[in-house]
TORDO-952381 format. One record per residue (C-alpha): residue number from 1; residue in one letter; x, y, z. Coordinates in nm, 2 decimals, padded with zeros to 4 digits, always signed. Layout:
BEGIN
+-----+-----+--------+--------+--------+
:   n : res :      x :      y :      z :
+-----+-----+--------+--------+--------+
: NUM :   A :      X :      Y :      Z :
...
+-----+-----+--------+--------+--------+
END
This chain:
BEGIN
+-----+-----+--------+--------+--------+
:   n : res :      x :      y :      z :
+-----+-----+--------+--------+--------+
:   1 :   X : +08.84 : +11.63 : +10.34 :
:   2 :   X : +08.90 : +11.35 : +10.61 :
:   3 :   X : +08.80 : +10.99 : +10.56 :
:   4 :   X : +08.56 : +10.89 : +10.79 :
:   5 :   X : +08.62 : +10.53 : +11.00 :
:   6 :   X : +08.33 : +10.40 : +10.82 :
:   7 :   X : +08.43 : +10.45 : +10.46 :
:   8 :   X : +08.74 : +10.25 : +10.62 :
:   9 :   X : +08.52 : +10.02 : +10.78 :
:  10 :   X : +08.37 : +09.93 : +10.38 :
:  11 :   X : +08.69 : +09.92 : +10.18 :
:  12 :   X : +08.72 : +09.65 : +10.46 :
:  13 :   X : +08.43 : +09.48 : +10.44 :
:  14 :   X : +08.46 : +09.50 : +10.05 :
:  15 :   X : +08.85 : +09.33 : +10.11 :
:  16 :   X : +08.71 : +09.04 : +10.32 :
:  17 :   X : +08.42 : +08.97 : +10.06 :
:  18 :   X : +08.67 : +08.93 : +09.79 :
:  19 :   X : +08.82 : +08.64 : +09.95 :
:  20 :   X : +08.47 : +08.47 : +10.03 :
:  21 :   X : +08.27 : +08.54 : +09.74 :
:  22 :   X : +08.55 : +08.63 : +09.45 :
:  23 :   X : +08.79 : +08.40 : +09.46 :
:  24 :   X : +09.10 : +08.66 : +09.58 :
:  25 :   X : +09.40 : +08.44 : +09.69 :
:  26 :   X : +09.66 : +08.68 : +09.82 :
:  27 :   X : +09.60 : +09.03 : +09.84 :
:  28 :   X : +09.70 : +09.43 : +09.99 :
:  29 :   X : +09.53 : +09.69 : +10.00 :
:  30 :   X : +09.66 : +10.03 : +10.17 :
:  31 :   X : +09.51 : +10.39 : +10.21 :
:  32 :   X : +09.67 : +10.71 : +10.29 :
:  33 :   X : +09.56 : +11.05 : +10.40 :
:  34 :   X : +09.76 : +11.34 : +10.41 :
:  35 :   X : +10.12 : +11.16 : +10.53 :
:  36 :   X : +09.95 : +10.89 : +10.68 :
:  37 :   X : +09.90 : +10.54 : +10.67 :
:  38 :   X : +09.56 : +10.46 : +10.80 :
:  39 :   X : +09.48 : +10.16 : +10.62 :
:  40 :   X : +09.73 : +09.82 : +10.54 :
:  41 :   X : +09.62 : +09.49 : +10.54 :
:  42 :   X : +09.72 : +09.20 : +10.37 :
:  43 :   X : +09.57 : +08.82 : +10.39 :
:  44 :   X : +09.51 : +08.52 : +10.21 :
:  45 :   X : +09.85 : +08.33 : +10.06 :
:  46 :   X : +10.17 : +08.34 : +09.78 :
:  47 :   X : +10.06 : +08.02 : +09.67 :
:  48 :   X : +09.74 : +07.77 : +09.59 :
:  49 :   X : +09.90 : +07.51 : +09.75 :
:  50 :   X : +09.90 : +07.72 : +10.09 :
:  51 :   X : +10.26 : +07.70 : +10.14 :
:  52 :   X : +10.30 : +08.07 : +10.29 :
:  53 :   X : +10.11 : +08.29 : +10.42 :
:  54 :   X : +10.03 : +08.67 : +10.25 :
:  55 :   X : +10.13 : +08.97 : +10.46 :
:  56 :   X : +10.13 : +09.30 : +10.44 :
:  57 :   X : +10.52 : +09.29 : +10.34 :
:  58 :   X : +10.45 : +09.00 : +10.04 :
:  59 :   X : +10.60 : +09.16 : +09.71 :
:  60 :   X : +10.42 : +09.10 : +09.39 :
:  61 :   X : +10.47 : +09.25 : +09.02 :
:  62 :   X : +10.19 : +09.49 : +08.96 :
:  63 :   X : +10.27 : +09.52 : +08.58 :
:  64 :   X : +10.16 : +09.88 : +08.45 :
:  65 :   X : +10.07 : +09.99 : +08.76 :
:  66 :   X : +10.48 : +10.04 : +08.73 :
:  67 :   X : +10.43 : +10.34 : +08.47 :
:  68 :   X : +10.41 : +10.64 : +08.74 :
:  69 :   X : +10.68 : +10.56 : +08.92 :
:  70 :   X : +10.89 : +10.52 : +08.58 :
:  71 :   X : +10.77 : +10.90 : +08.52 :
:  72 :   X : +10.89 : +11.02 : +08.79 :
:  73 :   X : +11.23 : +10.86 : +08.76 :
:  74 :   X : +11.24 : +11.01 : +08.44 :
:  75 :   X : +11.11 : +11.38 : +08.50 :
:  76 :   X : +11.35 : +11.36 : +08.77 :
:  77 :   X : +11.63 : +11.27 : +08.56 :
:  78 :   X : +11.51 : +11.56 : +08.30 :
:  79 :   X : +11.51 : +11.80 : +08.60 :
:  80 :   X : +11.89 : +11.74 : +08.73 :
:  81 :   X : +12.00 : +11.82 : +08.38 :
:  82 :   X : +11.79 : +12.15 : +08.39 :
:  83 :   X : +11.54 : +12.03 : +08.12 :
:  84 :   X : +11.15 : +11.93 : +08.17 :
:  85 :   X : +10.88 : +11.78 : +07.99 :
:  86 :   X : +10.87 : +12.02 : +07.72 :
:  87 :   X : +11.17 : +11.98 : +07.57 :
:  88 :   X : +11.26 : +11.78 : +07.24 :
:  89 :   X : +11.35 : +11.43 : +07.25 :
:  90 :   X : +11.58 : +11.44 : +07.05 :
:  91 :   X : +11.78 : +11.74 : +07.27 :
:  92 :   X : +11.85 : +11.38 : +07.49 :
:  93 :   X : +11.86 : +11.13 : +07.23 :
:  94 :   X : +11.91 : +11.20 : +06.91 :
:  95 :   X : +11.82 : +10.90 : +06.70 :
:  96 :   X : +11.46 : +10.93 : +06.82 :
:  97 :   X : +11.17 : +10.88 : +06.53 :
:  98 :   X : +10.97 : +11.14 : +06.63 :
:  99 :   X : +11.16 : +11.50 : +06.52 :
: 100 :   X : +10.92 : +11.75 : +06.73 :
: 101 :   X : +10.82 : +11.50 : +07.01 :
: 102 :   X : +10.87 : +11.71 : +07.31 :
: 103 :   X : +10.90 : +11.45 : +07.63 :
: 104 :   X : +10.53 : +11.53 : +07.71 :
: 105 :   X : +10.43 : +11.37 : +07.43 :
: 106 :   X : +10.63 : +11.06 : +07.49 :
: 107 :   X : +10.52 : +11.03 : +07.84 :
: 108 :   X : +10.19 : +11.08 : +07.73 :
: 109 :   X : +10.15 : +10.81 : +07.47 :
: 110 :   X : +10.14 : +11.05 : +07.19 :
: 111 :   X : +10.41 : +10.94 : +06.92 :
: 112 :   X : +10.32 : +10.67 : +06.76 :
: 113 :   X : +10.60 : +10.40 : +06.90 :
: 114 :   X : +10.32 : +10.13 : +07.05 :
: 115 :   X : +10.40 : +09.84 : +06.83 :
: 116 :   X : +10.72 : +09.78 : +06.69 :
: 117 :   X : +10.81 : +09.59 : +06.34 :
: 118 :   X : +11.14 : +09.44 : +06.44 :
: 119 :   X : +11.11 : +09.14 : +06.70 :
: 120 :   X : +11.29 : +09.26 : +06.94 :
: 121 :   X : +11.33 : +09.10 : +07.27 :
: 122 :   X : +11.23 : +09.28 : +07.58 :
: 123 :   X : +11.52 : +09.21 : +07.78 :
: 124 :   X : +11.82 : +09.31 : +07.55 :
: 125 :   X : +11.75 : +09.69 : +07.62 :
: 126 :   X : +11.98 : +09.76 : +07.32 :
: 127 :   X : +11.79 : +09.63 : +07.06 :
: 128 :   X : +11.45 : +09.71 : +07.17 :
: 129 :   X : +11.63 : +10.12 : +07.10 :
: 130 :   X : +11.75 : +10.02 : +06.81 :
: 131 :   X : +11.40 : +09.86 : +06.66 :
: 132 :   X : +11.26 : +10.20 : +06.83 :
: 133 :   X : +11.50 : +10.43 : +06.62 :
: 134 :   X : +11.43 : +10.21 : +06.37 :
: 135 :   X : +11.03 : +10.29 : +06.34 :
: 136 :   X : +10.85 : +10.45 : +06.10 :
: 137 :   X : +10.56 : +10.61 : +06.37 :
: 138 :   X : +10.25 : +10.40 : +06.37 :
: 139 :   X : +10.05 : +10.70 : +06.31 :
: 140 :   X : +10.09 : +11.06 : +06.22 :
: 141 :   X : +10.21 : +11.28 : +06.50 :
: 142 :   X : +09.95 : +11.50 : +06.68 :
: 143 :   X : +09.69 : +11.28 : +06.54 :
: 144 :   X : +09.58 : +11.14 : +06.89 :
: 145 :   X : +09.75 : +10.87 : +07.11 :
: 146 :   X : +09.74 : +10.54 : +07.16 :
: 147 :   X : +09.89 : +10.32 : +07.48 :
: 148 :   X : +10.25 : +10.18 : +07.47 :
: 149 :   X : +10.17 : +09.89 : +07.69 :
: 150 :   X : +10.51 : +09.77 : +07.66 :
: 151 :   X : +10.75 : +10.04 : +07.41 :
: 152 :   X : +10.68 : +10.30 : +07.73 :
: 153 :   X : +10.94 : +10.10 : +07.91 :
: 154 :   X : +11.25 : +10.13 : +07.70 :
: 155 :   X : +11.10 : +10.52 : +07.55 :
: 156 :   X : +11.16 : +10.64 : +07.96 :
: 157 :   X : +11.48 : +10.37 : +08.02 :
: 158 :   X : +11.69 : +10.51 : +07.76 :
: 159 :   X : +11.64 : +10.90 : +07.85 :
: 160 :   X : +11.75 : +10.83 : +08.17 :
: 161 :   X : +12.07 : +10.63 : +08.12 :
: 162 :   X : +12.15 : +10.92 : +07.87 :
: 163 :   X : +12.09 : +11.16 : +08.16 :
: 164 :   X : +12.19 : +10.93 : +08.41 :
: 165 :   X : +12.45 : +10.73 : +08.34 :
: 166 :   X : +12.17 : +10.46 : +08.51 :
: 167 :   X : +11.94 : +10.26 : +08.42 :
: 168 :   X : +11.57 : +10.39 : +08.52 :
: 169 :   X : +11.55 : +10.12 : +08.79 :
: 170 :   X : +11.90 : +10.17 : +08.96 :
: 171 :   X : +11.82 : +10.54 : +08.94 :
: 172 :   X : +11.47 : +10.51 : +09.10 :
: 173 :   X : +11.62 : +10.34 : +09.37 :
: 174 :   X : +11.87 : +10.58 : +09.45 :
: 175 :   X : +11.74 : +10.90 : +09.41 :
: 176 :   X : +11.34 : +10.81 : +09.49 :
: 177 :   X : +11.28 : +10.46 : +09.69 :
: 178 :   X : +11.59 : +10.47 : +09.88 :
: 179 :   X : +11.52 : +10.77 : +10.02 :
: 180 :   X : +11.15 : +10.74 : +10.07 :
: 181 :   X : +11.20 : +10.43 : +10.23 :
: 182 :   X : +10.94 : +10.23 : +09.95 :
: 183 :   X : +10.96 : +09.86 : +09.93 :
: 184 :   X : +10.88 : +09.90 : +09.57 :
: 185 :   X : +11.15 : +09.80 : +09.29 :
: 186 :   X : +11.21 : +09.88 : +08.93 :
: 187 :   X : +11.49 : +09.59 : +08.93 :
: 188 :   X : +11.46 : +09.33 : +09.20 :
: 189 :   X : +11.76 : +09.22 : +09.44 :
: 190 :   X : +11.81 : +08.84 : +09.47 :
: 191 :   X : +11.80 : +08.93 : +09.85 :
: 192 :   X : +11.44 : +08.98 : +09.81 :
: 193 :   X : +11.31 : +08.73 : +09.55 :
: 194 :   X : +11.20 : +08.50 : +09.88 :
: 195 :   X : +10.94 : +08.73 : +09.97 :
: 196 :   X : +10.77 : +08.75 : +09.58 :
: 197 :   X : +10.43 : +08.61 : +09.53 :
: 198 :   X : +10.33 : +08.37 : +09.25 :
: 199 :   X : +10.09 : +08.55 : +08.98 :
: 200 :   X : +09.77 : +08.29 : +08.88 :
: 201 :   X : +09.60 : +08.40 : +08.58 :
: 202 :   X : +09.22 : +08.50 : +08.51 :
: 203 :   X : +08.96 : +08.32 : +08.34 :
: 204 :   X : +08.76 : +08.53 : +08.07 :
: 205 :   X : +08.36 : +08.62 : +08.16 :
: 206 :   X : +08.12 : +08.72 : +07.92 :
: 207 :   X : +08.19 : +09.05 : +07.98 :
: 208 :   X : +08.56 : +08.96 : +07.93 :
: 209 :   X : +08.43 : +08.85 : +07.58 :
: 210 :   X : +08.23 : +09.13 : +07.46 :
: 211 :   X : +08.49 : +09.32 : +07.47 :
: 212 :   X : +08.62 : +09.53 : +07.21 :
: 213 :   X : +08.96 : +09.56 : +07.34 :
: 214 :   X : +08.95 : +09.19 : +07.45 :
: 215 :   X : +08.86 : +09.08 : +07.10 :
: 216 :   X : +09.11 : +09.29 : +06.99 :
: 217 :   X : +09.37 : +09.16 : +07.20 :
: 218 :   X : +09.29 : +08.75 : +07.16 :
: 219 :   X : +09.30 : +08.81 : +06.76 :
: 220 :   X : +09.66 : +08.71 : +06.59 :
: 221 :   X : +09.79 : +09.05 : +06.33 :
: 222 :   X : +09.54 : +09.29 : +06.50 :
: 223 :   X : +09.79 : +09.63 : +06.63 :
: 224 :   X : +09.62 : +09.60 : +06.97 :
: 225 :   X : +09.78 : +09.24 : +07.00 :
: 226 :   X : +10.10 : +09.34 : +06.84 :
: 227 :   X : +10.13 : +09.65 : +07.07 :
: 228 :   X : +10.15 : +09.40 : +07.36 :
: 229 :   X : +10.37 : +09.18 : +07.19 :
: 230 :   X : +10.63 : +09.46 : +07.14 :
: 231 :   X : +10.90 : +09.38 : +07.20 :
: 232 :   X : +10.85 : +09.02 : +07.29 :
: 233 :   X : +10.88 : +08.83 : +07.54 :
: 234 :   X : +10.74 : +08.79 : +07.89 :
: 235 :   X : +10.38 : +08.71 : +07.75 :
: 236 :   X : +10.26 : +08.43 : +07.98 :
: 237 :   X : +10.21 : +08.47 : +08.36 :
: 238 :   X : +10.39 : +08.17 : +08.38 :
: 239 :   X : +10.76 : +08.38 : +08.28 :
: 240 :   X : +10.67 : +08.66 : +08.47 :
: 241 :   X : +10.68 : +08.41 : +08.81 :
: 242 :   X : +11.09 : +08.43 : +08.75 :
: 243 :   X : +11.35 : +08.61 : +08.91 :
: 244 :   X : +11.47 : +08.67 : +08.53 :
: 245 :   X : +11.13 : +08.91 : +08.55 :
: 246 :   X : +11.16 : +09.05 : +08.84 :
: 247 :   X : +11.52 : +09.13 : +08.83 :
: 248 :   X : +11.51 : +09.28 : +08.52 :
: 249 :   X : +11.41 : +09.66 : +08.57 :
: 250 :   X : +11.16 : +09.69 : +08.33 :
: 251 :   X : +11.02 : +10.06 : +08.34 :
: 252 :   X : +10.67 : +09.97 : +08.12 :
: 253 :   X : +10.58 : +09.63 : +08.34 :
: 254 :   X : +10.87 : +09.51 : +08.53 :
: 255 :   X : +10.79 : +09.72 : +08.93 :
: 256 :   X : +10.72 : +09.50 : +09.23 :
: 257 :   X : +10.61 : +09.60 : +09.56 :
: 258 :   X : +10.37 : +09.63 : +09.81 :
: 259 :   X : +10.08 : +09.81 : +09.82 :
: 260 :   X : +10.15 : +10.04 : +10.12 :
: 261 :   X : +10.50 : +10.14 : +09.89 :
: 262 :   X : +10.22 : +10.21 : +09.61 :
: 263 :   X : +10.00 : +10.43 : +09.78 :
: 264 :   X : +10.30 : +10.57 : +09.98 :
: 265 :   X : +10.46 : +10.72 : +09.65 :
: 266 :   X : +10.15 : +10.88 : +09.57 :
: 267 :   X : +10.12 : +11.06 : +09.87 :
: 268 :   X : +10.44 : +11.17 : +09.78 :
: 269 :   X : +10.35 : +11.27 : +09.41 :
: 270 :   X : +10.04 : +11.46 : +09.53 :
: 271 :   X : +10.22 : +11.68 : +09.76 :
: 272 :   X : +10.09 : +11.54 : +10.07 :
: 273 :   X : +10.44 : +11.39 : +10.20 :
: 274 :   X : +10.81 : +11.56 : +10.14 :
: 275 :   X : +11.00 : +11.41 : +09.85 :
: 276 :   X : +11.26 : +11.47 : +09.57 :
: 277 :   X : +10.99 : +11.58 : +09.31 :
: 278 :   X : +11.00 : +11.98 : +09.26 :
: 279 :   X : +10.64 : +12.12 : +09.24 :
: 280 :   X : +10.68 : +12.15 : +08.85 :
: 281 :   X : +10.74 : +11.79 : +08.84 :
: 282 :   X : +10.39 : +11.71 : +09.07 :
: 283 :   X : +10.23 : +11.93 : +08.80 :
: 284 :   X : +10.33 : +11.73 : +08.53 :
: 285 :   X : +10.21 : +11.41 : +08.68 :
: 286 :   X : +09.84 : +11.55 : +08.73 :
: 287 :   X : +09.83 : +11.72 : +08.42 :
: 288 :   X : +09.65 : +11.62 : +08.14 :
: 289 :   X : +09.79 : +11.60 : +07.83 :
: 290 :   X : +09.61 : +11.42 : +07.59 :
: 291 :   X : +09.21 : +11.29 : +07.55 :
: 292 :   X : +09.10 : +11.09 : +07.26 :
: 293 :   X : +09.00 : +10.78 : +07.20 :
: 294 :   X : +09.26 : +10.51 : +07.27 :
: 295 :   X : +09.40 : +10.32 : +06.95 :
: 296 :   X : +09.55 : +10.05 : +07.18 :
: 297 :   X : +09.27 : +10.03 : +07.41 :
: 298 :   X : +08.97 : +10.10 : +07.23 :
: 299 :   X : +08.80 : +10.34 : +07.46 :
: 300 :   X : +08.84 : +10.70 : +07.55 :
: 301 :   X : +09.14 : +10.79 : +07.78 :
: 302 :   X : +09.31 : +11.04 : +07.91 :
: 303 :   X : +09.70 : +11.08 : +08.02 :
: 304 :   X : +09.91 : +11.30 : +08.20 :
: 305 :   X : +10.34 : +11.31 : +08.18 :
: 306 :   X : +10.32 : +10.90 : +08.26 :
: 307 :   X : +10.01 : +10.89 : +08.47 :
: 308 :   X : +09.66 : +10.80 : +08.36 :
: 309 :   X : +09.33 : +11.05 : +08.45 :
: 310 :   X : +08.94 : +10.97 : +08.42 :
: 311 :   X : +08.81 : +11.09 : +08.10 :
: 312 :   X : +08.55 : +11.39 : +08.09 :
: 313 :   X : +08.23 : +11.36 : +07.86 :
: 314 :   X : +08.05 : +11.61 : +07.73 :
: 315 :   X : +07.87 : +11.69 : +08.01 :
: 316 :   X : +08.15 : +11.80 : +08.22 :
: 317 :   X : +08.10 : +11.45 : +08.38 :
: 318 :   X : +08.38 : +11.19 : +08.42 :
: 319 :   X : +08.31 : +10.87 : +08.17 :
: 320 :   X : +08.42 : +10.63 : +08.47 :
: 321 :   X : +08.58 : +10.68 : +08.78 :
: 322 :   X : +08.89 : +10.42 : +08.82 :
: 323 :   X : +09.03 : +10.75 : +09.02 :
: 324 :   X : +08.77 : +10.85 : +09.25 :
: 325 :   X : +08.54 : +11.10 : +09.20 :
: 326 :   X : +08.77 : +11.38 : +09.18 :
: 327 :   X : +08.88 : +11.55 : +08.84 :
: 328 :   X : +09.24 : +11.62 : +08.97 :
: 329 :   X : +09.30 : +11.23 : +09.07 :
: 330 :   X : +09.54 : +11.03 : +08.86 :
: 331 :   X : +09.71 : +10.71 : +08.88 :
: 332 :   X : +09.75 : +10.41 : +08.68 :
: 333 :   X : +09.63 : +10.01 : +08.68 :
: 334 :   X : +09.81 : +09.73 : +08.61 :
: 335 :   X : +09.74 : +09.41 : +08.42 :
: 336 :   X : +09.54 : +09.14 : +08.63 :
: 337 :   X : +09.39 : +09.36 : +08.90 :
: 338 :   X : +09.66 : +09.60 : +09.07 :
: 339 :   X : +09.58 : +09.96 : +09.08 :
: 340 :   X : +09.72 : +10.28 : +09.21 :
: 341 :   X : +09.59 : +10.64 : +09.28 :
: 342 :   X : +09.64 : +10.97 : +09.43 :
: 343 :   X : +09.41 : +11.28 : +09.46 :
: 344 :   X : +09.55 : +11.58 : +09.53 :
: 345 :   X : +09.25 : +11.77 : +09.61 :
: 346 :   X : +09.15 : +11.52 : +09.92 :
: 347 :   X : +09.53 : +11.40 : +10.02 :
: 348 :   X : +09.39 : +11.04 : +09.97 :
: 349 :   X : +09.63 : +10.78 : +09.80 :
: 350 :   X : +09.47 : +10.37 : +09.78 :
: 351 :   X : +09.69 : +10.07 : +09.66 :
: 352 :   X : +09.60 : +09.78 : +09.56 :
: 353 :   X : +09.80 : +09.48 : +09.49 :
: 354 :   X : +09.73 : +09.06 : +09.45 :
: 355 :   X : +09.80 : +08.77 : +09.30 :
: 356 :   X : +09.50 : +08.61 : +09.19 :
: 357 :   X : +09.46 : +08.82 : +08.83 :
: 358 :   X : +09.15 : +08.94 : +08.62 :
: 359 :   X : +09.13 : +09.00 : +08.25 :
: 360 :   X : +08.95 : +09.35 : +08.21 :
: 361 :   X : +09.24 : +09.58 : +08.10 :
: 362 :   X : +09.06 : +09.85 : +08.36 :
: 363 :   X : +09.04 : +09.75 : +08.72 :
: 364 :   X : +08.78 : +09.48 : +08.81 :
: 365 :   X : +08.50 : +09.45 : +09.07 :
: 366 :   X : +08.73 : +09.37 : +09.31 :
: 367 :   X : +08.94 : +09.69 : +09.31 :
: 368 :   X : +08.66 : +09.92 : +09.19 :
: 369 :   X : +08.43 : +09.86 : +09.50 :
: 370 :   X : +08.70 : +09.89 : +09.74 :
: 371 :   X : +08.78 : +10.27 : +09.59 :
: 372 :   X : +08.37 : +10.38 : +09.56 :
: 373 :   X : +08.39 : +10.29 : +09.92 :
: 374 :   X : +08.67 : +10.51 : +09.98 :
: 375 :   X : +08.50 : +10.78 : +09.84 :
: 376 :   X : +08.15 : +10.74 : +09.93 :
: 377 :   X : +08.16 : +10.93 : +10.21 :
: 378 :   X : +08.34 : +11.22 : +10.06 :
+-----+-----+--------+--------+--------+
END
């Protein structure tokens, strides 16, 4: 199924209105279709003071929207070492909590790991392991899943250094971006910290507010506030516009890119470009794995090995469509706004990427309206 130049034309016209009616400061948005780019545009600018202009080539962190690309590192990883997704953790590491987690299960936010009870600080990558092998599991396993907003990152990083020898962002370089030629780091170089745009955060709206999740969130002891507060550290926008941030490979939160690198990759994952992922690997990333409702989110989601899927009701219908319409799409959002998504049964990939952030922990207005346009003629 093609996209037609006028579905492009609206994911245009829905770009431009951003800026004049929604307050966008600096933004990319890039679509792909079966190996090709045929949408990247980038405007607006890095800072509010004006001080440089935002291109297509501006690098920004896109927070979770980093997730996908830390699962493929790591089914990667598994793969060289003639293992998958279903075996045992602890066949790699063997300290982990969880005795019959298999590594679906960890990728798919199923063992219990979400908030941790030692205070350990996101950038010592030891002791976050230790606090994890530490852990009594937050709930039973096979009871349902919950998010690992922040946990996910050092649950893929130490797998792969065990496999490895690397950590997941010097691996993802080397074996994936690198050779894919993806602007998009796990682990930024000092080289390119020039190019990075400064992150301005969101203002709550009512619907912000009436939120479940949101509530949850704002309110100190509550397990969907501690599960982004574990491991600490990096909570304000204001620490995550340092080169401490980006450089420091963070698997869960830590990428930064562009959007055309974004939507690139999935073109990649969905089978519509050459890559280094074996076909078993592509299946594991569209899979689904688990539906329930979230424990950490407080809605109903649904995850693959690392990537996130719309939820199907009971009518056979999807409950929203952050993906597109299809039921084969995945992808996976990121705090403030950024988004990524492939569909394997179109060939269609979209990034999104900017630096004037939201507060919905689902992709706002902004994003959504650019992918119904997408798809509206599909």
């Amino acid at each position: 199924m093609a996209i037609s130049p006028s579905a492009l034309g609206k994911v245009v016209e829905v770009f431009e209105r951003n800026f004049r009616d929604r307050g966008e400061l600096g933004a990319s948005v890039s679509v792909w279709w079966n190996g090709g780019e045929l949408l990247s545009i980038g405007h607006g600018w890095c800072e509010r003071d004006h001080h440089r202009g935002w291109t297509t080539e501006t690098l920004v962190p896109v927070y979770s929207a980093t997730k996908v690309p830390s699962a493929a590192s790591l089914l990667l990883a598994l793969e060289t070492r003639g293992l998958d997704e279903n075996t045992r953790v602890r066949e790699v590491w063997p300290a982990f909590p969880v005795p019959d987690a298999e590594f679906r299960h960890l990728l798919s936010h199923q063992c219990g790991l979400a908030v941790l009870d030692h205070r350990a600080s996101i950038f010592d990558h030891a002791d976050v392991v230790t606090a994890i092998e530490e852990q009594v599991p937050n709930w039973r396993f096979g009871d349902g899943h919950g998010y690992h907003p922040r946990t996910f990152g050092a649950l893929l990083d130490e797998p792969v250094r065990r496999l490895t020898g690397k950590p997941l962002g010097a691996w993802w370089r080397e074996t994936i971006a690198a050779q894919l030629g993806l602007d998009f780091w796990i682990g930024l170089p000092e080289t390119e910290h020039h190019r990075v745009a400064t992150l301005y955060p969101g203002k709550a709206d009512k619907d912000d507010l009436a939120d479940a999740f949101y509530k949850q969130l704002t309110t100190s002891g509550t397990f969907t506030r501690r599960a982004f507060s574990s491991p600490r550290g990096l909570h304000s926008i204001h620490e995550m516009n340092t080169p401490a941030a980006w450089s420091a490979g963070l698997p869960a939160l830590g990428g930064v890119g562009t959007a055309s690198a974004l939507a690139k990759f999935y073109q990649v994952v969905i089978g519509a470009l050459p890559g280094p992922f074996s076909p078993k690997i592509l299946h594991a990333l569209a899979t689904p794995q688990s539906q329930a409702d979230d424990r950490v989110l407080l809605r109903r989601t649904t995850f693959t090995c690392g990537a996130q899927m719309d939820p199907v009701g009971s009518a056979d219908q999807k409950v929203r469509q952050i993906y597109g319409p299809s039921f084969r799409a995945f992808g996976h959002p990121g705090a403030g706004g950024s988004h990524g998504l492939g569909d394997p049964e179109s060939g269609v990939s979209f990034a999104y990427v900017m630096n004037q952030m939201d507060l919905s922990v689902m992709p706002g207005v902004k994003c959504m309206e650019m992918v119904s346009a997408l798809f509206s003629e599909m």
